[in-house]
Every structure is written in structure tokens, then in C-alpha cells.
C-alpha positions in Angstrom: 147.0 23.2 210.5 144.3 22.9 212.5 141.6 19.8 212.3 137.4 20.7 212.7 136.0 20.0 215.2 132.4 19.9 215.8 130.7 20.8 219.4 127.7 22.1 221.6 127.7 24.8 223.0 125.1 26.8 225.6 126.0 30.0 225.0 123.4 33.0 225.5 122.1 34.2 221.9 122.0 37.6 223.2 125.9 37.7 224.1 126.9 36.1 220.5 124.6 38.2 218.6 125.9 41.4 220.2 129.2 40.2 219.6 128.4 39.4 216.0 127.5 43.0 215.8 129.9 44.7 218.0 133.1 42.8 216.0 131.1 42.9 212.2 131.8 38.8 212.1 129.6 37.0 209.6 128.9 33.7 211.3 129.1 32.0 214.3 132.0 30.0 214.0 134.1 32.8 212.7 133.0 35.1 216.1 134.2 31.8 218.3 137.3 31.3 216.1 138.2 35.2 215.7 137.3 35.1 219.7 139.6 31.9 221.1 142.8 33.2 218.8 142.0 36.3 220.7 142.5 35.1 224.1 145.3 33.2 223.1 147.1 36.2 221.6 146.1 37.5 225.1 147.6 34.8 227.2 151.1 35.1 225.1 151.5 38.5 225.6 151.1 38.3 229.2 153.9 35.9 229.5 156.1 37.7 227.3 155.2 40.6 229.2 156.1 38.4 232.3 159.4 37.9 231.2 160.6 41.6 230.8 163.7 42.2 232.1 164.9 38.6 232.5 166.5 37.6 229.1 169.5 38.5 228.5 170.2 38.7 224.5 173.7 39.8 225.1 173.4 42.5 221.7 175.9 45.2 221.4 173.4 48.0 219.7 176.0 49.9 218.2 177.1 46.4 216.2 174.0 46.0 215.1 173.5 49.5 214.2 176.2 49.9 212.2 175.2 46.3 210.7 172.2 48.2 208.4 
């Protein structure tokens, strides 16, 4: 799905290394993987969130309920 890509970063040793420790990952590329999915499950939860009370599904429960 996705394709590699590799970059530099300057990124304090002393922040990835606590994170290393503080979320058990095994390298560094897992800990900036495992961190960017992160904020994106983040950012798509906001907007959903955002959106509360604006769709309109249009489901009659008791269908459904009596569907299962």
C-alpha cells in the first residue's frame, strides 16, 4: 500500500529515545511509523467528531432492531 521512503530527519535523541521507551517500540522507524498513523487516526476522529449531529442517516431503529 504504501511505498518507502527514505529521509533525514533532526530530531532530538533524547525525545525518540524516551518515546522508544515510553511506547516499548523496537526501532526507529516503527516509533515514527506507529507515531504519524497516530496523528492521523487523531485528525479523523476530530472531523468525524466535527460532524456530530449533521448527517442525517434517515434509520428507523425499531426496523433495524427487529432486522437481527
Amino acid at each position: 500500500m504504501y511505498k518507502n521512503m527514505h529521509t533525514t530527519l533532526d530530531i532530538p535523541s533524547e525525545l525518540i529515545e524516551e518515546a522508544m521507551r515510553e511506547t516499548g517500540a523496537k526501532t526507529k522507524s516503527q516509533l515514527i511509523k506507529d507515531a504519524l498513523q497516530a496523528q492521523i487516526d487523531r485528525a479523523k476522529r476530530k472531523r468525524l467528531l466535527a460532524s456530530k449531529g449533521k448527517i442525517d442517516l434517515d434509520i428507523d431503529l425499531d426496523v433495524f432492531r427487529k432486522r437481527k
